[in-house]
Biopython code that builds the backbone (N, CA, C, O; Angstrom):
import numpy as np
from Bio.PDB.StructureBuilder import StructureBuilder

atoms = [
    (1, "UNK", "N", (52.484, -205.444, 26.254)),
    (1, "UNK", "CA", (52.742, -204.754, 27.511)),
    (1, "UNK", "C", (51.885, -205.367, 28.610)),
    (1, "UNK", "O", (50.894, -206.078, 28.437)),
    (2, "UNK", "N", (52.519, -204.911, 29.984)),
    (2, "UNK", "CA", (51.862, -206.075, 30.605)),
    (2, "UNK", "C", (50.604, -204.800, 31.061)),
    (2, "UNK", "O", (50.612, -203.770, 30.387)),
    (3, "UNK", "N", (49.660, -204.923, 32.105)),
    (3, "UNK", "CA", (48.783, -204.553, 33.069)),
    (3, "UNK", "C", (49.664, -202.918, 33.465)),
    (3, "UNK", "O", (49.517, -201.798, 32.976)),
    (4, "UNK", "N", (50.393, -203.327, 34.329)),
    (4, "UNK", "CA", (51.350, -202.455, 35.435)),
    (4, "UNK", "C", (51.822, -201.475, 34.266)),
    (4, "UNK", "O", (51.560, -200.272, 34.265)),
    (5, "UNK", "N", (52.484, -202.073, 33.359)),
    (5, "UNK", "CA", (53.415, -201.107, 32.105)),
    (5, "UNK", "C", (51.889, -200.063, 31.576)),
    (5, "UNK", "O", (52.168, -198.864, 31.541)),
    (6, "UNK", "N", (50.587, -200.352, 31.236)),
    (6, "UNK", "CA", (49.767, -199.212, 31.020)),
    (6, "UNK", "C", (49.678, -198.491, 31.397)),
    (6, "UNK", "O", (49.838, -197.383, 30.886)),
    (7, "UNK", "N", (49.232, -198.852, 33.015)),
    (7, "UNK", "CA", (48.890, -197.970, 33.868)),
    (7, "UNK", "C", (49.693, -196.942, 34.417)),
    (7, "UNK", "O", (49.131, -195.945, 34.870)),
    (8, "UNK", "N", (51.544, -197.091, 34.455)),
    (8, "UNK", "CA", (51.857, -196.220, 34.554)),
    (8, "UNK", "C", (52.511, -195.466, 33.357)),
    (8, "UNK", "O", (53.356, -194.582, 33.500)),
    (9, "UNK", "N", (52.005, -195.932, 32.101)),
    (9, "UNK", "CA", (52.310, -195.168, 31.286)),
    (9, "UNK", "C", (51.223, -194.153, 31.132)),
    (9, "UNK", "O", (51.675, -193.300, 30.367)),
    (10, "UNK", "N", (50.161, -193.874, 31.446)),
    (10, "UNK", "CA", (48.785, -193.451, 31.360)),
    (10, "UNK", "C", (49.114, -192.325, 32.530)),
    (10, "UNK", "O", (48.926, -191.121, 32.357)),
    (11, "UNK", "N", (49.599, -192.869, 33.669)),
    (11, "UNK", "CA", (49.617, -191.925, 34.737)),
    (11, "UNK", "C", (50.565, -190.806, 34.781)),
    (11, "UNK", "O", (50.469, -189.743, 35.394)),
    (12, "UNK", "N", (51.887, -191.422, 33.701)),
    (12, "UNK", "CA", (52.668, -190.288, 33.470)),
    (12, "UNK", "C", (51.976, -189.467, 32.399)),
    (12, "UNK", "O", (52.198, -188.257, 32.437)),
    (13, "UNK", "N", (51.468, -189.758, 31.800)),
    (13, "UNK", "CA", (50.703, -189.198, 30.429)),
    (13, "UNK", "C", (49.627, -188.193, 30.955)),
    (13, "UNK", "O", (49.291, -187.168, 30.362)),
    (14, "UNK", "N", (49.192, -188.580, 32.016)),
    (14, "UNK", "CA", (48.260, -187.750, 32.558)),
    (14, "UNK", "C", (48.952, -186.455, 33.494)),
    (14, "UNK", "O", (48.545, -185.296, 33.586)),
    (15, "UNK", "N", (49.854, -186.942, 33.986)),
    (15, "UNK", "CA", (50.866, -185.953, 34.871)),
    (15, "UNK", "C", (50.977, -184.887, 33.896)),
    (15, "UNK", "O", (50.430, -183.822, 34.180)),
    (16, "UNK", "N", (51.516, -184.981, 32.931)),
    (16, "UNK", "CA", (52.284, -184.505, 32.257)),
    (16, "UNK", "C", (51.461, -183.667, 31.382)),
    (16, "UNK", "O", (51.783, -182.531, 31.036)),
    (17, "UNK", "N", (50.236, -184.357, 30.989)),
    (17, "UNK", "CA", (49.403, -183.246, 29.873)),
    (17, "UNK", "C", (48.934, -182.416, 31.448)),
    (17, "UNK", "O", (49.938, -181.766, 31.739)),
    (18, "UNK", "N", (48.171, -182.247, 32.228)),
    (18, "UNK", "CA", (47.812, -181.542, 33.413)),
    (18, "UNK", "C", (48.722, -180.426, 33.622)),
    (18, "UNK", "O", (48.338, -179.258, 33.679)),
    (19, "UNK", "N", (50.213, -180.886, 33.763)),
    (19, "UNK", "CA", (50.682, -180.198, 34.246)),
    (19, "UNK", "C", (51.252, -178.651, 33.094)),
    (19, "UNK", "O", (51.487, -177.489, 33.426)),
    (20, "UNK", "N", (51.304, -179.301, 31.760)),
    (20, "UNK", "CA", (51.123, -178.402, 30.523)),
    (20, "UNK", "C", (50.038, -177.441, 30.632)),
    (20, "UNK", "O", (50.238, -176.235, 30.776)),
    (21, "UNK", "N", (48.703, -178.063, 30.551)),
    (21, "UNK", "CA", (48.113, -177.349, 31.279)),
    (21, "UNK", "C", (47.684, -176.149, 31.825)),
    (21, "UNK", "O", (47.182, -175.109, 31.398)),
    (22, "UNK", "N", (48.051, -176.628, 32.960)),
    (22, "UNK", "CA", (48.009, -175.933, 34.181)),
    (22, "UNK", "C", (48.875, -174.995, 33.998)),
    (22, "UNK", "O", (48.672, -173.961, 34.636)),
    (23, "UNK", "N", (50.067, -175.048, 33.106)),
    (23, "UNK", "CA", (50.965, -173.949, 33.124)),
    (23, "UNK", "C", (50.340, -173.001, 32.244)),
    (23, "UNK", "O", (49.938, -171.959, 32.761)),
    (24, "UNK", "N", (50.138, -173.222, 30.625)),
    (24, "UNK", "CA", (49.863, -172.365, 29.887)),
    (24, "UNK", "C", (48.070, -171.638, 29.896)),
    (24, "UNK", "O", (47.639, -170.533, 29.567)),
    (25, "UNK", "N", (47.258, -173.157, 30.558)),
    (25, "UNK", "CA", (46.081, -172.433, 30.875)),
    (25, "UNK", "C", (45.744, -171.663, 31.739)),
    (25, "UNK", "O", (45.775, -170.433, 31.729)),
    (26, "UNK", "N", (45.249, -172.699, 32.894)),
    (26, "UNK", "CA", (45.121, -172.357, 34.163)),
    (26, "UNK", "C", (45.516, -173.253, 35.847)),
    (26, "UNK", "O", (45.471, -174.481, 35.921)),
    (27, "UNK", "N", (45.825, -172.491, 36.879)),
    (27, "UNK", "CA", (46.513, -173.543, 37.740)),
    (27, "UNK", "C", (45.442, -174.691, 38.354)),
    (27, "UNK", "O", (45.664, -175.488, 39.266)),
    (28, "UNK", "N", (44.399, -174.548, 37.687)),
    (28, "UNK", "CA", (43.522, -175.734, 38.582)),
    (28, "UNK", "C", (43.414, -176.552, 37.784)),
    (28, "UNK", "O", (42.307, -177.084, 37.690)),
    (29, "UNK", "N", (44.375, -176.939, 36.993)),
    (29, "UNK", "CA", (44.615, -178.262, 36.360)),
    (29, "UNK", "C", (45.578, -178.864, 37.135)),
    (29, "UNK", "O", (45.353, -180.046, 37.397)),
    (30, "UNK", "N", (46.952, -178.212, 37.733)),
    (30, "UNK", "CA", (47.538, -178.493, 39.188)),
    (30, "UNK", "C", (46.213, -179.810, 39.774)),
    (30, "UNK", "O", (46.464, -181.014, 39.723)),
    (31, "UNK", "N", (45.171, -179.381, 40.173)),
    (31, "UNK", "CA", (44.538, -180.146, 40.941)),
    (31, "UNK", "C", (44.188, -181.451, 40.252)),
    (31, "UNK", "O", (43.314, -182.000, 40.923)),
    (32, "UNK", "N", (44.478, -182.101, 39.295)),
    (32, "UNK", "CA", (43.912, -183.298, 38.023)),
    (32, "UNK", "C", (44.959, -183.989, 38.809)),
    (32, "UNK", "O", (44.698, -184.921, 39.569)),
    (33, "UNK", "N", (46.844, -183.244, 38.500)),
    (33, "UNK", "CA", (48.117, -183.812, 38.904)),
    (33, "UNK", "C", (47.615, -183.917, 40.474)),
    (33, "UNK", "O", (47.429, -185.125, 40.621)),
    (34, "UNK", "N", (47.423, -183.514, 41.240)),
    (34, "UNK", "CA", (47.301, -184.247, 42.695)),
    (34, "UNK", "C", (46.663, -185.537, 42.627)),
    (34, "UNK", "O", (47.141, -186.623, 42.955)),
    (35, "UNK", "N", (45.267, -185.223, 42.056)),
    (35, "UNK", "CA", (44.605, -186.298, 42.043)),
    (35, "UNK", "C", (45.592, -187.825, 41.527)),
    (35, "UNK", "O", (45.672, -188.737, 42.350)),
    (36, "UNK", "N", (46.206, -187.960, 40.315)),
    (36, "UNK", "CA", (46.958, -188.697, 39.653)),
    (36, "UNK", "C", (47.495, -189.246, 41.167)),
    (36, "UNK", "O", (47.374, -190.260, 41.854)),
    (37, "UNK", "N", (47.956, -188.340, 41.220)),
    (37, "UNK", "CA", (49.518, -188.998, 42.532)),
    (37, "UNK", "C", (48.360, -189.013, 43.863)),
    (37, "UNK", "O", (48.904, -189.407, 44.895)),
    (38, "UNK", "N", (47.743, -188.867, 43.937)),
    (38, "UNK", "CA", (46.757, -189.207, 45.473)),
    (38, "UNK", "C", (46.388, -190.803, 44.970)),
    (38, "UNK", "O", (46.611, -191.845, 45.587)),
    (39, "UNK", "N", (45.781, -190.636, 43.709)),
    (39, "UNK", "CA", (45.252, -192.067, 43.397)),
    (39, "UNK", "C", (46.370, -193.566, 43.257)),
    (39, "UNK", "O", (46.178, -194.751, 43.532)),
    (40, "UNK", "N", (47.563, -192.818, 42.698)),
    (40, "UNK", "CA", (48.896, -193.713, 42.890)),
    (40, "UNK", "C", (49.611, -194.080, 44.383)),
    (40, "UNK", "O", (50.197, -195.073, 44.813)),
    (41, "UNK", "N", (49.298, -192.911, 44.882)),
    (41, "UNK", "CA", (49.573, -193.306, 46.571)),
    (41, "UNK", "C", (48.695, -194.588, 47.236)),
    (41, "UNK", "O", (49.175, -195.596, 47.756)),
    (42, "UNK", "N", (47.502, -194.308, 47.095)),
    (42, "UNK", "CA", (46.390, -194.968, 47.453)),
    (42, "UNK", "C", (46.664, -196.314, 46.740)),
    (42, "UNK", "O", (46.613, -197.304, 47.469)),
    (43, "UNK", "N", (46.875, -196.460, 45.770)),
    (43, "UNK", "CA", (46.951, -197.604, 45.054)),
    (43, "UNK", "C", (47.997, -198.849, 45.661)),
    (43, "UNK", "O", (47.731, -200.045, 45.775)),
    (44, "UNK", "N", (49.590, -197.954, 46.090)),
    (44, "UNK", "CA", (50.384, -198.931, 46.861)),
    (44, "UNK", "C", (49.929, -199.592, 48.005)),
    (44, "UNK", "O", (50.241, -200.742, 48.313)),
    (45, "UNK", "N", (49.161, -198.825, 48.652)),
    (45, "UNK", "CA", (48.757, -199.468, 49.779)),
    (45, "UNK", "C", (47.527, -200.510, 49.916)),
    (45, "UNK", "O", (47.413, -201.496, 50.644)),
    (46, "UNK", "N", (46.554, -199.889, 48.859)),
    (46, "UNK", "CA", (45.260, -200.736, 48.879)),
    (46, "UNK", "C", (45.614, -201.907, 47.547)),
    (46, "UNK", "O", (45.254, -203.064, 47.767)),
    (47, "UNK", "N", (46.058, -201.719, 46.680)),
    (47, "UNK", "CA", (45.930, -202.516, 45.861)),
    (47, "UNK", "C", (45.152, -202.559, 45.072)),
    (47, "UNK", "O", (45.017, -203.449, 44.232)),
    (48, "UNK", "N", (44.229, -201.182, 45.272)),
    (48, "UNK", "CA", (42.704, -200.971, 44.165)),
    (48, "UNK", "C", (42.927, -199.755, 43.494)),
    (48, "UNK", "O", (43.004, -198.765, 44.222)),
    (49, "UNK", "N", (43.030, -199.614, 42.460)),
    (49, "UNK", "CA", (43.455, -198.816, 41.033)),
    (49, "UNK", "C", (42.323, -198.606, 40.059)),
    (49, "UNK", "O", (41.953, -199.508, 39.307)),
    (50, "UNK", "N", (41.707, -197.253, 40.083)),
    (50, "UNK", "CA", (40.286, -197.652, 39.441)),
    (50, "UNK", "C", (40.878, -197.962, 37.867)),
    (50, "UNK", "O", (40.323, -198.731, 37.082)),
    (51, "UNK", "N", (41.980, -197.283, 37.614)),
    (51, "UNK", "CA", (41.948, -197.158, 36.097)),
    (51, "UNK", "C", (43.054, -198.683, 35.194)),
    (51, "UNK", "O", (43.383, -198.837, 34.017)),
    (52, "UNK", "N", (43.333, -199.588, 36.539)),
    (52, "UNK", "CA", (42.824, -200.784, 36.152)),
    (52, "UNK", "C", (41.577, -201.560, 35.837)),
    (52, "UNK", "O", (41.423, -202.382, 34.933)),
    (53, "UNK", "N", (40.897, -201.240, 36.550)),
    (53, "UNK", "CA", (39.666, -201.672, 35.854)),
    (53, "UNK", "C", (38.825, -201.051, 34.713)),
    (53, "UNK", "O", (37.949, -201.508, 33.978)),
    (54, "UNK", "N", (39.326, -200.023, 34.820)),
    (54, "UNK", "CA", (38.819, -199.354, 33.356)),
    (54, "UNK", "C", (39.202, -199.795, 31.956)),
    (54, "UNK", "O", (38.592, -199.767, 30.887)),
    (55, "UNK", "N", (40.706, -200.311, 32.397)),
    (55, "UNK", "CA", (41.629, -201.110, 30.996)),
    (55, "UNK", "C", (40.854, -202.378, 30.799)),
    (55, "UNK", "O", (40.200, -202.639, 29.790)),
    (56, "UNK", "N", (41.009, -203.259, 32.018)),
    (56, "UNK", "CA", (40.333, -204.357, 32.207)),
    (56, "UNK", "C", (39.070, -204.719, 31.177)),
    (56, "UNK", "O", (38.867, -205.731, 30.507)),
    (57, "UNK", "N", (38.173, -203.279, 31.344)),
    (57, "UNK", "CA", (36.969, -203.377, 30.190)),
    (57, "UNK", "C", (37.481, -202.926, 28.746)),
    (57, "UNK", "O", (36.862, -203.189, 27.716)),
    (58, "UNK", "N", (38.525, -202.309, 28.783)),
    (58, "UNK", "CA", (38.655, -201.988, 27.634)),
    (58, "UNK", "C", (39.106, -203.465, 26.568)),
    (58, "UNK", "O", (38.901, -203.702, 25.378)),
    (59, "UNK", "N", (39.738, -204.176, 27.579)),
    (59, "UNK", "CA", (40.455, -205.267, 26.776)),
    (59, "UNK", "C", (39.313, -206.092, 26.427)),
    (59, "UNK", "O", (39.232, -206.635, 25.324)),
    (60, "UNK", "N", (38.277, -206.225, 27.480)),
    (60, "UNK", "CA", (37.837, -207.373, 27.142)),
    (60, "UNK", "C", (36.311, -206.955, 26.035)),
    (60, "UNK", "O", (35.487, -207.792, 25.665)),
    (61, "UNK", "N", (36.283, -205.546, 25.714)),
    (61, "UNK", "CA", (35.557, -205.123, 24.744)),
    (61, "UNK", "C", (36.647, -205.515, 23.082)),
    (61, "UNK", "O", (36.470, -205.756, 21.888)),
    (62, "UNK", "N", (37.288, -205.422, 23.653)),
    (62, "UNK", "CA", (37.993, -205.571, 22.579)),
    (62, "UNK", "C", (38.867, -206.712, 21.572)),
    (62, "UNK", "O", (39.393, -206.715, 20.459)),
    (63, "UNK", "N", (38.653, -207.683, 22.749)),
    (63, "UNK", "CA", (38.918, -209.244, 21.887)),
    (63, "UNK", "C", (37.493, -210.070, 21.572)),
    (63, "UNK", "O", (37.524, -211.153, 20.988)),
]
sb = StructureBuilder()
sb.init_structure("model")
sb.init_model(0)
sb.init_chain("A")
sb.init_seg("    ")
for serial, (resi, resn, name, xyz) in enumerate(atoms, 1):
    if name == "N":
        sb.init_residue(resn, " ", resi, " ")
    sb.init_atom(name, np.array(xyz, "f"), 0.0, 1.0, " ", f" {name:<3s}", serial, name[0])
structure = sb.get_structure()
């Protein structure tokens, strides 16, 4: 998988457990899912994605 294919598999993954969540727990897990999509907004425009670089270390711990 490439870079791009993680990250938004991670971001739906994150949407999605949050928003579980937020339903059966409590609604300020709602606020995790903003964050997700604030940080994906931010990302089209700047081009800086923290949780690319977080993979980034993961890979290179790992070869």
């Amino acid at each position: 998988m490439k870079m791009e294919q993680y990250i938004r598999a991670i971001a739906g993954l994150f949407i999605l457990v949050s928003l579980t969540l937020g339903y059966f727990l409590s609604p300020y897990w709602y606020l995790f899912t903003a964050f997700v999509g604030l940080n994906l907004f931010q990302s089209a425009f700047t081009g800086l994605c923290p949780m690319e670089n977080i993979l980034e270390k993961i890979f290179k711990i790992a070869r």
